[in-house]
C-alpha positions as CSV (number, residue, x, y, z in Angstrom):
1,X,0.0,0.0,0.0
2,X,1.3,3.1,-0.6
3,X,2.0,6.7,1.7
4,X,-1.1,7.6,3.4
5,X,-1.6,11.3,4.7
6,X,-4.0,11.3,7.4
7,X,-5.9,14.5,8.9
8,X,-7.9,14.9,12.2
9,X,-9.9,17.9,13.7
10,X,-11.6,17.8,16.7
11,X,-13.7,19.7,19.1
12,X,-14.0,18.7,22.5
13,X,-15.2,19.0,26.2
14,X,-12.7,17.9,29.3
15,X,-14.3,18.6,32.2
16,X,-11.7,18.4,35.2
17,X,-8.8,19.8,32.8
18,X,-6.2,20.0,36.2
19,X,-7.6,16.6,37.4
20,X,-8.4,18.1,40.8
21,X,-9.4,15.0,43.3
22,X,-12.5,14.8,44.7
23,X,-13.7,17.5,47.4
24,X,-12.5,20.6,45.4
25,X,-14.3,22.6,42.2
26,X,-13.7,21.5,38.9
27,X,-12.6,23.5,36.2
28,X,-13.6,22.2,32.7
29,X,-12.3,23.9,29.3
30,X,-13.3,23.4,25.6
31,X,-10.3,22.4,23.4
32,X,-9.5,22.8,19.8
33,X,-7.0,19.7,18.1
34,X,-5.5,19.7,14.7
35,X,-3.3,15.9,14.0
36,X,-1.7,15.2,11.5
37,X,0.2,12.0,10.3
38,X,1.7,9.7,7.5
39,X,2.2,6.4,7.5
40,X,3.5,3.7,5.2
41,X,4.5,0.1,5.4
42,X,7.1,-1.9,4.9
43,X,7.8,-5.5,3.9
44,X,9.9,-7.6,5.1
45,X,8.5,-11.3,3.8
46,X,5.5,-13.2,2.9
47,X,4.7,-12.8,6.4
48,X,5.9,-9.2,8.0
49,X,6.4,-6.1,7.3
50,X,7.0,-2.5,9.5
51,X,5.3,0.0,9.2
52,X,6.5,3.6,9.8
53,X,4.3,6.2,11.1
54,X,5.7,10.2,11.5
55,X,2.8,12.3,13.2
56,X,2.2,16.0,14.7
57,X,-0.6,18.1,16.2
58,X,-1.7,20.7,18.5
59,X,-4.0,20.6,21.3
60,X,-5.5,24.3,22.3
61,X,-7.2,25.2,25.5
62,X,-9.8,28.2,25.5
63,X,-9.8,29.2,28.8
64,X,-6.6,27.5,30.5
65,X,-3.7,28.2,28.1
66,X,-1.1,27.0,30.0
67,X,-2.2,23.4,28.8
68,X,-2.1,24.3,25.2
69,X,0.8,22.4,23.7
70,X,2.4,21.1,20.4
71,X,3.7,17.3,19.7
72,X,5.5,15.4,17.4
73,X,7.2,12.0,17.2
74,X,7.5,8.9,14.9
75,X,6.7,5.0,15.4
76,X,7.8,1.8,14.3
77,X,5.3,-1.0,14.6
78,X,6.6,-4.9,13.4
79,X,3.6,-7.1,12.2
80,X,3.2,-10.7,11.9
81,X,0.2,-12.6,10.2
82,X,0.5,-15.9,10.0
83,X,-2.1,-16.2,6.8
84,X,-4.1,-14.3,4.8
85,X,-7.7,-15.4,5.7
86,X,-10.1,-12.8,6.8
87,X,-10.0,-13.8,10.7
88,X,-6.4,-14.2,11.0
89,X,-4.8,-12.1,13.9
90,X,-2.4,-9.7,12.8
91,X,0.6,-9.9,16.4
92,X,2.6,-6.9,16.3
93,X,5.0,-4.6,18.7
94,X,5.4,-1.2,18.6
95,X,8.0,1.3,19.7
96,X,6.8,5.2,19.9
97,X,8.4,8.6,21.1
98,X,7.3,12.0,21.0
99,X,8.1,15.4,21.8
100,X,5.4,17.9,24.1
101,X,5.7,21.7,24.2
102,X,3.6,23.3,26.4
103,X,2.6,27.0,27.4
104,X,3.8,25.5,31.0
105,X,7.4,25.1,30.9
106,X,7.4,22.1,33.6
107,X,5.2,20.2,31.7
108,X,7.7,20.1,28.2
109,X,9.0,16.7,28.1
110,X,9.2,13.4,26.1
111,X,7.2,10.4,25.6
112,X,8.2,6.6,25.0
113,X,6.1,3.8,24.8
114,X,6.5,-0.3,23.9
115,X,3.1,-1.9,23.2
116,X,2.9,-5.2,22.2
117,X,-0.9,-5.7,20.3
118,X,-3.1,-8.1,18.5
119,X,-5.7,-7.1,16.1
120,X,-8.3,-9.8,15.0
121,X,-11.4,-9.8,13.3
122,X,-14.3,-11.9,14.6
123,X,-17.0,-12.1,12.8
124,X,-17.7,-9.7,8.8
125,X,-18.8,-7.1,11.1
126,X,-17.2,-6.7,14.2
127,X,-13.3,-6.4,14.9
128,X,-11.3,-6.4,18.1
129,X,-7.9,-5.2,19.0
130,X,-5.5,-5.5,22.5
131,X,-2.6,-4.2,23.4
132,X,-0.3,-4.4,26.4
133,X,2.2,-1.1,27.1
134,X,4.6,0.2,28.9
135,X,4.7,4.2,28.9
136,X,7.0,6.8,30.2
137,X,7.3,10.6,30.5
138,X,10.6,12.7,30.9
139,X,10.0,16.3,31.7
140,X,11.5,18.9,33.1
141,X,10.4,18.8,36.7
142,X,10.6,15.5,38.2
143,X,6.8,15.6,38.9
144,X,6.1,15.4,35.2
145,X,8.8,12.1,35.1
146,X,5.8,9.7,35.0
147,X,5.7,5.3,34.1
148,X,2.3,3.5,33.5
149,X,1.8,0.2,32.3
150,X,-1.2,-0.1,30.5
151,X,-4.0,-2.8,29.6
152,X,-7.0,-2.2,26.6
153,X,-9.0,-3.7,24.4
154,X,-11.2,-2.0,21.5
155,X,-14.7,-3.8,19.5
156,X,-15.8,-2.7,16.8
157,X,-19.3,-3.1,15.3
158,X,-20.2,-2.2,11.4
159,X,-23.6,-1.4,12.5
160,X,-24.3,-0.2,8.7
161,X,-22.0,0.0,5.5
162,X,-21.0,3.3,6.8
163,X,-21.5,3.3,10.9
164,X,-19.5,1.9,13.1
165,X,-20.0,1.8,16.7
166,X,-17.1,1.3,18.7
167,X,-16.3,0.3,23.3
168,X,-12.8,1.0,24.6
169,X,-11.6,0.0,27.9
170,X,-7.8,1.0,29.1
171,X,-6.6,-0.1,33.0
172,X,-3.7,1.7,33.8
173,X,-1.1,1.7,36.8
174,X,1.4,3.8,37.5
175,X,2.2,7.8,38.0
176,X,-0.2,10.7,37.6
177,X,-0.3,14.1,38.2
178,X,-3.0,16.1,39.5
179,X,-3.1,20.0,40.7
180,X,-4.7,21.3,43.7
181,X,-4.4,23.7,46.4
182,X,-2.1,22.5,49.1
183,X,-3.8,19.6,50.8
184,X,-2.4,17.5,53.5
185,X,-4.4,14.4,52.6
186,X,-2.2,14.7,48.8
187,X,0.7,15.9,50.3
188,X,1.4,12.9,52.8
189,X,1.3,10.5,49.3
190,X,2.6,12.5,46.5
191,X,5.7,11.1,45.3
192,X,7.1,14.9,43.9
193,X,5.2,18.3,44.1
194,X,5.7,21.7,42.7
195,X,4.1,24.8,42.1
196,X,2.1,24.3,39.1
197,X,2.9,26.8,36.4
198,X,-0.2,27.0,34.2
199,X,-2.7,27.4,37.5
200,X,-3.8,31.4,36.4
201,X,-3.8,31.9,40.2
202,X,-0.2,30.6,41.1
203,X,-1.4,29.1,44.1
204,X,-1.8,25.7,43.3
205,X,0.5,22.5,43.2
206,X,0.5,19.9,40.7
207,X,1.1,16.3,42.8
208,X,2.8,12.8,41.4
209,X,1.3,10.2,42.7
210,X,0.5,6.3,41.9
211,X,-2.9,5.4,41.2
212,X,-4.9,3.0,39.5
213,X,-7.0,4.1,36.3
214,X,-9.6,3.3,34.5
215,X,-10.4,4.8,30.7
216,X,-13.9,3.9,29.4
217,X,-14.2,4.9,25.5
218,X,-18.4,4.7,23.8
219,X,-17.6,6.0,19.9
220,X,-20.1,6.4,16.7
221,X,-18.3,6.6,13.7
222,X,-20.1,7.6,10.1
223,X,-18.2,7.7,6.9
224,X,-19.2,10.6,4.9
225,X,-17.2,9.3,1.9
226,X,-14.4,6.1,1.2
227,X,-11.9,8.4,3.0
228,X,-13.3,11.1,5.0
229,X,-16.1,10.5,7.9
230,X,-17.3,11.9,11.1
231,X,-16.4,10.8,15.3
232,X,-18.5,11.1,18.0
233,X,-17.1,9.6,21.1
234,X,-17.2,9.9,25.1
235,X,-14.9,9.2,27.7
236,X,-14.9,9.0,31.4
237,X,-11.4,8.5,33.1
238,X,-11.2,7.0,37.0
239,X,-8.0,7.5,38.8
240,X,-8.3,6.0,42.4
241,X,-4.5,6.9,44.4
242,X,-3.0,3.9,45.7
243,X,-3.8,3.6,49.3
244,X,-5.4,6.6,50.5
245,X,-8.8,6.9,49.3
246,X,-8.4,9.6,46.7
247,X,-9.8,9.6,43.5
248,X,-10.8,12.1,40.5
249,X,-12.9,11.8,37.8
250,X,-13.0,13.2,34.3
251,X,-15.7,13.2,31.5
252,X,-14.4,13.8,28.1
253,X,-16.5,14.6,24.7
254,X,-15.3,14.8,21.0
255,X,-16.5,15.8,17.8
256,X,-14.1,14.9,15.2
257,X,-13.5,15.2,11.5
258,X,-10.9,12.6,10.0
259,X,-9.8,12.4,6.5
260,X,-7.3,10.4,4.7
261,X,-5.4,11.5,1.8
C-alpha cells in the first residue's frame, strides 16, 4: 500500500482539565485539536512487514492556556500474520516517542512507549484489538517524570456499510499528576510536588502520585465518503491513588472530522 496522509480535527469537552481530586471545584475547558500524520508500510517477507508512522498536532485550551501544547514523534510497529484469511490475527510490537511543548514550561518533556498488540477480526462485522504497554514521560520537573503500564482492548461493530460503533476500555497503573491547592491528605502520598505553572492563580501544586486508572471509551463513527467521515465519542477516566482513598474523575467529549489523503 502506498504513503497515506492522514488529517484529524476535533472539538471537545474535558471537564476536570487539572484533574483536581474529589472535594475541590472543577474546572472544565473546551479544546481545539488539529493531528496530523503519514504512514507507510514496509515489507519484510510473505509474512511481515513494518510500518513507519511520523505524526504532529496541537491541542489548544480556551480558557486554560497554559495546557495548550504542540507534539511530534515517529513510530515503528513490526507485524506478523500468519495467513491471509479474513479472521487471521495480525501480532505486532510497537515502539513510539514524541516530543510535548507546552505554554507550562514544567510540563515540556518526552514520551516513550513499547506496546505489544493483537488485532483480530471476529465475525464480517465486528473487529477487536489489544494491546499491552509500557509508557514513560521525561520532563523537566521531576513531577512530570511519569511510568504506567497499560491494559485495553477495543470492539468494533459495522452497524451499517457506513456506521461503526465502537467500546474502549484502558486499566492503567502507574504515576499521575493532578493539581490542587495545598492539601495534607495529597501531600502525605505525592511522590514529587511543585508549584504548578499553568494554575492562572499561582497558588496551586501539581502532585505525582500512583494510582490506578480506568479509561472507558463509547464512539459512533459515520463515513461521509471512502476516505473522509465523522467521530463522536465519550470518555470517562477514574483514577483512584493507591492507598489513601483519593480519587478524580474526568468526562471527556469529542466531535471529530478525520480524513485520509
Amino acid at each position: 500500500n502506498p504513503l497515506s496522509l492522514n488529517v484529524e480535527f476535533a472539538l471537545g469537552r474535558d471537564s476536570n482539565v487539572w484533574r483536581v481530586p474529589e472535594g475541590w471545584t472543577r474546572f472544565s475547558d473546551r479544546i481545539l485539536s488539529l493531528q496530523v500524520s503519514a504512514s507507510g508500510p514496509v515489507p519484510i517477507s510473505k509474512h511481515t512487514r513494518v510500518v513507519l508512522l511520523g505524526f504532529a498536532g496541537e491541542d489548544r485550551y480556551k480558557t486554560y492556556g497554559g495546557l495548550t501544547h504542540t507534539s511530534y514523534g515517529i513510530q515503528a510497529e513490526f507485524q506478523y500474520r500468519a495467513a491471509g484469511t479474513y479472521t487471521a490475527p495480525i501480532w505486532s510490537l510497537a515502539l513510539r516517542t514524541s516530543g510535548e511543548q507546552y505554554k507550562s514550561d514544567l510540563r515540556d518533556g518526552y514520551r516513550r512507549s513499547l506496546a505489544f498488540t493483537v488485532r483480530k477480526p471476529i465475525t464480517d462485522r465486528i473487529s477487536s484489538f489489544a494491546a499491552l504497554a509500557v509508557l514513560k514521560r521525561d520532563g523537566r520537573s521531576e513531577v512530570f517524570d511519569t511510568s504506567e503500564t497499560s491494559l485495553r482492548g477495543n470492539l468494533d461493530y459495522s452497524a451499517t456499510r457506513r456506521a461503526t460503533i465502537y467500546l474502549g476500555l484502558d486499566l492503567r497503573r502507574g504515576d499521575v499528576v493532578s493539581s490542587a491547592p495545598p492539601w495534607l491528605s495529597y501531600i502525605d502520598v505525592a511522590k514529587a510536588i511543585v508549584p504548578d505553572d499553568a494554575f492562572p492563580a499561582g497558588t496551586w501544586y501539581a502532585y505525582k502520585v500512583k494510582a490506578n486508572t480506568r479509561l472507558g471509551t463509547l464512539g459512533f463513527n459515520y463515513a461521509l465518503a471512502t476516505r473522509h467521515a465523522l467521530d463522536v465519542s465519550l470518555r470517562r477516566v477514574q483514577s483512584t491513588v493507591a492507598g489513601a482513598g483519593l480519587r478524580y474523575v474526568v468526562n471527556q467529549a469529542s466531535l471529530a472530522y478525520l480524513g485520509r489523503f
